[in-house]
Backbone as a ProteinNet text record, in pm:
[ID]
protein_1_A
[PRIMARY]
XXXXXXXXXXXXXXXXXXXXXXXXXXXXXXXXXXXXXXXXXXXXXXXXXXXXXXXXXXXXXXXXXXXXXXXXXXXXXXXXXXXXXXXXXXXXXXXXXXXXXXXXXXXXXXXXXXXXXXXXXXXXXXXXXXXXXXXXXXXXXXXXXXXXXXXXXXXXXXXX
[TERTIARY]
-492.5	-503.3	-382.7	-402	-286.9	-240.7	-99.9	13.6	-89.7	-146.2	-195	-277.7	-358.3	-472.4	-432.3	-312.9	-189.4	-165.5	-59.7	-39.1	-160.1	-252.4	-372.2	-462.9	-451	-447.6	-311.8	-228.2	-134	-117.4	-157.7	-222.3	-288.7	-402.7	-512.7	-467.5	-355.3	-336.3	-233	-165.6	-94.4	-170.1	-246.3	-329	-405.3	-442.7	-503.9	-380.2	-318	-160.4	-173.1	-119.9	-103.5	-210.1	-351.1	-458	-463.9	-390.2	-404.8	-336.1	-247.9	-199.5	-282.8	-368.7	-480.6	-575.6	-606.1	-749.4	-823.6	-949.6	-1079.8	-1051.9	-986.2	-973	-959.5	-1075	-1055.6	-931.4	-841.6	-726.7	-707.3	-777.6	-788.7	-884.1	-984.7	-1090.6	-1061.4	-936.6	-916.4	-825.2	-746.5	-654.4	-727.5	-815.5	-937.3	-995.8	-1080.5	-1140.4	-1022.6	-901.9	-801.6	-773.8	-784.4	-752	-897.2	-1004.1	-1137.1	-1118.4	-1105.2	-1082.9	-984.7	-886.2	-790.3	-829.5	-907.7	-946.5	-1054.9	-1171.9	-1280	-1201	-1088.7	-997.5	-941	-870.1	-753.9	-850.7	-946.9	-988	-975.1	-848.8	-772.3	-762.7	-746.1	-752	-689.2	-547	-445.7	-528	-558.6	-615.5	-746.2	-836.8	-938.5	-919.7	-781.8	-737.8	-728.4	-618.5	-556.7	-702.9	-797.9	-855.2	-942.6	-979.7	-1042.8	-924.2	-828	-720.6	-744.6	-699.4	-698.1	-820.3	-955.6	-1065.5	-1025.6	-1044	-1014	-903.4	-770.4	-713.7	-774.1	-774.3	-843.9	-971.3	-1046.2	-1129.2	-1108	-1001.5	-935	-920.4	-854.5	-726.6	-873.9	-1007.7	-1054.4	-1134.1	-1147.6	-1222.2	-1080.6	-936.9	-858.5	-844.3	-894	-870.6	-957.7	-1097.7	-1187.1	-1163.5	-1053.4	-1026.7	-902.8	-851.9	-754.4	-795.6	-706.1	-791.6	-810.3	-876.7	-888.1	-782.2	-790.1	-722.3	-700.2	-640.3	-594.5	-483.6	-514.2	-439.5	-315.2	-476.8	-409.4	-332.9	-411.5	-361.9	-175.6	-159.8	-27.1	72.2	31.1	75.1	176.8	14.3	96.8	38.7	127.2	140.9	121.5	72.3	77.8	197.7	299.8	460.2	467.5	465.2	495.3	457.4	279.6	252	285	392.4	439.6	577.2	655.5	767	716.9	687.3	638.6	590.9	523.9	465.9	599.3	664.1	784.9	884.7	918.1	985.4	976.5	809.9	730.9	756.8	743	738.5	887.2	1003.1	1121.7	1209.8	1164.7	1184.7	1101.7	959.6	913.2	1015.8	1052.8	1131.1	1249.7	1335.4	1462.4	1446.8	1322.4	1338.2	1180.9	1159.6	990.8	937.2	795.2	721.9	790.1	829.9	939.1	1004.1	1028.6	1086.6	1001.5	897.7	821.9	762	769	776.3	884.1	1037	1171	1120.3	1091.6	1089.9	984.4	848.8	779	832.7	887.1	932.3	1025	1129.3	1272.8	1187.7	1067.9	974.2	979.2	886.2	842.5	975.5	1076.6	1168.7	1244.7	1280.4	1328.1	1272.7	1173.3	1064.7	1066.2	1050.4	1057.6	1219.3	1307	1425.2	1464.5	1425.6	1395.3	1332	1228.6	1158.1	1205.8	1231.5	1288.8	1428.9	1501.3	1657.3	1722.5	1629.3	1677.2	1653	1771.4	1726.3	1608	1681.4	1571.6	1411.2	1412.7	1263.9	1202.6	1324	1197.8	1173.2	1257.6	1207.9	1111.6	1111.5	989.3	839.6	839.4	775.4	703.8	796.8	795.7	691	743	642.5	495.7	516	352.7	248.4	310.8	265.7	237.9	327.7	275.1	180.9	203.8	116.3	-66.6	-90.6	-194.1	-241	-190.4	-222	-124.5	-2.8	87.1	25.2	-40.7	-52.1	-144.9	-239.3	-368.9	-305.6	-267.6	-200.5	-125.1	-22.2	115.3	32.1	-95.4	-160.4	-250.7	-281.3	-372.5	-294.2	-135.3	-39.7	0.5	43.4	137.2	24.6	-106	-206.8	-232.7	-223	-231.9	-89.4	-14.6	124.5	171.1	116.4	98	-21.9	-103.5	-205.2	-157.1	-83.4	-13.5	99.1	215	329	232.2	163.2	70.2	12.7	2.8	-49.7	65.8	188.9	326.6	343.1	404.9	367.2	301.6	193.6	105	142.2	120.6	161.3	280.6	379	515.3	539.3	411.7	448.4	384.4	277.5	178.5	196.9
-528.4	-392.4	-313.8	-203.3	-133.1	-54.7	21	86.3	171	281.3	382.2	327.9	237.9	174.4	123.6	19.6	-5.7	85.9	219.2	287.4	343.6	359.9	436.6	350.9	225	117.3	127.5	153.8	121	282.9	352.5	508.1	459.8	403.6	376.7	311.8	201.1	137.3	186.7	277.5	378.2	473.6	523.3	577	541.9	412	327.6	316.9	241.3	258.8	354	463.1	603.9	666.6	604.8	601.7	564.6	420.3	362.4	434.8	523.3	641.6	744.6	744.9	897.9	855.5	930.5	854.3	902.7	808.1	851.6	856.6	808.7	751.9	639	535	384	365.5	386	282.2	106.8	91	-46.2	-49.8	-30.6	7.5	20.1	102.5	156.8	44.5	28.5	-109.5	-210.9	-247.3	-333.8	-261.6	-193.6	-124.8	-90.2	-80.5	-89.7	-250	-308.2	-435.7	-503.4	-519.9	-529	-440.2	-334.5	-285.7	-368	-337.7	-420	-562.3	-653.7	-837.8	-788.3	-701.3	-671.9	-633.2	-589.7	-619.1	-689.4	-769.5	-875.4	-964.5	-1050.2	-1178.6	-1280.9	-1331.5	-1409.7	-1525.9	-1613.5	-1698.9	-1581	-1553.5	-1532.9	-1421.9	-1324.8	-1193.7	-1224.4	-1325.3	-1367.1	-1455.4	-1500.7	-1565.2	-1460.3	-1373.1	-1265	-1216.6	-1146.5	-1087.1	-1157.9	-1287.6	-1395.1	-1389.1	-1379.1	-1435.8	-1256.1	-1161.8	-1036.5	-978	-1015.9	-1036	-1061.1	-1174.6	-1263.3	-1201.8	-1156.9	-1140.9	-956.2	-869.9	-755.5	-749	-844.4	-873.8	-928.7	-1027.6	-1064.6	-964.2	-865.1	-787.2	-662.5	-661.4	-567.4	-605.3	-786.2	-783.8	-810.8	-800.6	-799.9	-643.1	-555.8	-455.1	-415.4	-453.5	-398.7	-488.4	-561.1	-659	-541.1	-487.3	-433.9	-282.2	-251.5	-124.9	-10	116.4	196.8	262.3	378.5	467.5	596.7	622.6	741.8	835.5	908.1	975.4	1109.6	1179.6	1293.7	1283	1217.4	1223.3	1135.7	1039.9	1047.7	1122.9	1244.1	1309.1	1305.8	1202.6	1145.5	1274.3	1284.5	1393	1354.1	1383.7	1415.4	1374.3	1465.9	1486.2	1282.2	1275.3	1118.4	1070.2	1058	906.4	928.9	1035.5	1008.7	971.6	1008.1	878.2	806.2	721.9	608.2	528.9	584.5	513.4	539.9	648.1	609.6	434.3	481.7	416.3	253.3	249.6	124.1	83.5	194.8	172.3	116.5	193.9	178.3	97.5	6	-149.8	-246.2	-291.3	-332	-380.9	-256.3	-280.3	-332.5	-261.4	-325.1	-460.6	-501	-654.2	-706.8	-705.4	-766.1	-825.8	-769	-807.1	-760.4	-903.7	-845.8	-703	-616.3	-490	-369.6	-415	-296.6	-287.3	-373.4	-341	-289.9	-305.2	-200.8	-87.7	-68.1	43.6	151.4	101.9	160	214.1	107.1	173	293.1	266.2	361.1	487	482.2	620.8	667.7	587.3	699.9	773.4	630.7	685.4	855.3	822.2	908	1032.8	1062.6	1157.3	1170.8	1128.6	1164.9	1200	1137	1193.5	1296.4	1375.7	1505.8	1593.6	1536.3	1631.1	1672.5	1564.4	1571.8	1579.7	1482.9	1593.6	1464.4	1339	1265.4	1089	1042.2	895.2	840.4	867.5	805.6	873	984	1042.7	1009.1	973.4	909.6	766.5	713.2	579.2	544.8	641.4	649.4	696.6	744.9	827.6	667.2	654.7	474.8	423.6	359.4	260.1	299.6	437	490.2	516.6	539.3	539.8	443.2	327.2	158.5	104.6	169.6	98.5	189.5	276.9	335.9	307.5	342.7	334.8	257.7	253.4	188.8	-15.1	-100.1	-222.7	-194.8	-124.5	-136.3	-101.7	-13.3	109	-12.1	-61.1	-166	-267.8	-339	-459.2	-471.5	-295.7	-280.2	-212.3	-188	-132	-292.1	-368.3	-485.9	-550.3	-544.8	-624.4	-528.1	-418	-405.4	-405.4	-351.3	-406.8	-525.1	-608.9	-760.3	-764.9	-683.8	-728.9	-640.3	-502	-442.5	-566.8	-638.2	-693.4	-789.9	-861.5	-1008.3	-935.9	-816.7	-733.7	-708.1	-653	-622.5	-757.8	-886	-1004.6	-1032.5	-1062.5	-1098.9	-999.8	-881.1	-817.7	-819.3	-838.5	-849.4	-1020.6	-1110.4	-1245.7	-1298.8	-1164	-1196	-1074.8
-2489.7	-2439.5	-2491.7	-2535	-2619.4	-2488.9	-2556	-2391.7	-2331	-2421	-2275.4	-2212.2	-2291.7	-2166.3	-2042.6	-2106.5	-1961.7	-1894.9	-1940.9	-1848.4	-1758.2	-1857.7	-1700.5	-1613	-1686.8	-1584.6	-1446.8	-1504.1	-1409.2	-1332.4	-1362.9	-1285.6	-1176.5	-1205.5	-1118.3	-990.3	-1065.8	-906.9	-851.9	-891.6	-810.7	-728.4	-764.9	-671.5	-610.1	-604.4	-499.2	-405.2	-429.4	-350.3	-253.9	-327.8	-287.5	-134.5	-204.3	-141.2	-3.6	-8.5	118.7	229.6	180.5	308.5	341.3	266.5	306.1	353.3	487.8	557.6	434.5	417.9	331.1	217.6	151.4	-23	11.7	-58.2	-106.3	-176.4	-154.5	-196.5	-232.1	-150.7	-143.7	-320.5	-255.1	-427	-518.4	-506.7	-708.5	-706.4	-651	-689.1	-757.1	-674	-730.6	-871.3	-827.4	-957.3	-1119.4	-1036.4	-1198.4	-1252.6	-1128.6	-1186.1	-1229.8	-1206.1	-1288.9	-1410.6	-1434.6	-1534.7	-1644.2	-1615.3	-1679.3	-1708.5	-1654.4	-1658.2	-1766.2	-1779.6	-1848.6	-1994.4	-2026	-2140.3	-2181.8	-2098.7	-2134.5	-2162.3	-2054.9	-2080.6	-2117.6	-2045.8	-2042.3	-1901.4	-1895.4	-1791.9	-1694.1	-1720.6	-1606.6	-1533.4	-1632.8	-1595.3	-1466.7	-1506.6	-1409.5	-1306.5	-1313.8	-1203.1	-1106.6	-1152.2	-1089.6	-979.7	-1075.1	-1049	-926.2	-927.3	-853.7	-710.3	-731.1	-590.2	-555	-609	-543	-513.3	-544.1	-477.7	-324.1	-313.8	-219.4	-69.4	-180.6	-73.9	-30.5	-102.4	-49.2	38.8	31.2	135.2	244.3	223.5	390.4	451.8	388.5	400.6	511.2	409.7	481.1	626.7	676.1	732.9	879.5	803.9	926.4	992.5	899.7	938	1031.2	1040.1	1112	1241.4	1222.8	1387.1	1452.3	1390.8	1389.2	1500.4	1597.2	1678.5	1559.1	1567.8	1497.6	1474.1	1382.4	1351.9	1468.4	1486.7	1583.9	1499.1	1429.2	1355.2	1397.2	1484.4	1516.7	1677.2	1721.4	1875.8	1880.9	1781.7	1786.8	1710.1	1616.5	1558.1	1439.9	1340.8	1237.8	1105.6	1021.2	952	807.8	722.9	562.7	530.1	566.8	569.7	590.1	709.8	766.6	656.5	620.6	550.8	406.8	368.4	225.1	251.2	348.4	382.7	418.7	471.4	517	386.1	307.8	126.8	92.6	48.3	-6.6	-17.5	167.8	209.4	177.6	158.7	138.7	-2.9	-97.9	-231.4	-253.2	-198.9	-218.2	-200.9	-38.3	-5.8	-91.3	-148.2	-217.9	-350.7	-347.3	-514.4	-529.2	-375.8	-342.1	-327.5	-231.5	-170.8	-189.8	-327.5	-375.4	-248.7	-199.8	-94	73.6	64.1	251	279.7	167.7	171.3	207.5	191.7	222.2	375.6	433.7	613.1	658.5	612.3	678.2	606	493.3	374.1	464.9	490.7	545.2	724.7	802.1	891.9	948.9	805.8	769.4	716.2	681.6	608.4	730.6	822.5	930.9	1026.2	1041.3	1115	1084.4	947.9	875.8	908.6	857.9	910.9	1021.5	1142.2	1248.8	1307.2	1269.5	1298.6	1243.7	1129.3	1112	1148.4	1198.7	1257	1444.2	1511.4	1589.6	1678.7	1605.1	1584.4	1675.3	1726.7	1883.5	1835.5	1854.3	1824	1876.2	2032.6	2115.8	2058.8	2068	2025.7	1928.2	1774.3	1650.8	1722.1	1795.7	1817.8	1882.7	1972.5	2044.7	1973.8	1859.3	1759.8	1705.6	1640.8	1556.6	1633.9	1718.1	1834.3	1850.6	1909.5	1896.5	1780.8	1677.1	1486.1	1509.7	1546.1	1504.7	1587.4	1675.9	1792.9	1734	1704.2	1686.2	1558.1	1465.8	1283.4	1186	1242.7	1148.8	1111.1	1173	1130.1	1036.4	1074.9	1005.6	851.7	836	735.4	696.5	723.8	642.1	592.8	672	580.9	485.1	482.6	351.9	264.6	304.1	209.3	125.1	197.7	213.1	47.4	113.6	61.5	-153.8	-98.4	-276.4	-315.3	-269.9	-317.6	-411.6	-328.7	-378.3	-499.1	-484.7	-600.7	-773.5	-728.8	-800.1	-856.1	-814.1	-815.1	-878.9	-879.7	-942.8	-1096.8	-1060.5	-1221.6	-1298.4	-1282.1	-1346.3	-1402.6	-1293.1	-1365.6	-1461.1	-1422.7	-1548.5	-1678.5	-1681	-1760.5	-1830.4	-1746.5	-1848.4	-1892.2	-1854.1	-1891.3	-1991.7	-2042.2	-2164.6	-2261.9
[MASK]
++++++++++++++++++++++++++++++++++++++++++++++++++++++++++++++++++++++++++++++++++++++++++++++++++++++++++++++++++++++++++++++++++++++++++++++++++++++++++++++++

């Protein structure tokens, strides 16, 4: 596969990424759908391994979610503003601390955000708890989950 095909391969699963913070974009999907893309080029063992395990785990990933309580978006008064700190924050621990970083990364998003917005320790903390308690698990394990399928694609990629 020549670079730009890579890079807009590697578009795609950024915005799947990206995705998984916006209610109603498959995020989860394009991650998938870039990485099928990408295996339907390479065709290579690693590539169909990849593609075979991140199958696998994106489908766990979706049938924990539907165990998972719903989404409550507005009633705890989570914001646009929020779930791009919160992805930040995620993206930014990820990188600092591959995998394990992106649960402080993601929490330090929302905090952050909310301690701006509110001005009171106690109040983002209290902010935190209720995000998590309503939308934040569901949201971190289908973040957590392409993360990992993204990080297994960079691999492969920079090892072939």
């Amino acid at each position: 596969m020549d670079l730009p095909q890579l890079y807009l391969v590697g578009l795609v699963l950024l915005l799947g990424v990206l995705g998984v913070l916006v209610p109603g974009v498959p995020g989860t999907w394009l991650v998938w759908a870039g990485l099928l893309w990408w295996s339907m080029h390479e065709r290579t063992s690693a590539a169909w391994a990849l593609l075979g395990a991140a199958t696998a785990l994106l489908l766990v990933v979706q049938v924990v979610k539907w165990q998972l309580p719903p989404r409550r978006l507005r009633g705890v008064g989570v914001t646009r503003r929020m779930a791009a700190y919160a992805g930040a924050g995620a993206l930014l621990g990820f990188v600092l601390m591959p995998v394990v970083g992106a649960v402080p990364g993601f929490l330090g998003g929302v905090y952050l955000c909310e301690r701006l917005r509110l001005g009171s320790d106690r109040e983002a903390r209290a902010s935190v708890r209720a995000v998590m308690r309503a939308v934040g698990t569901s949201v971190l394990v289908e973040l957590m989950a392409c993360l990992m399928v993204v990080a297994g694609w960079i691999g492969t990629v920079l090892a072939t």
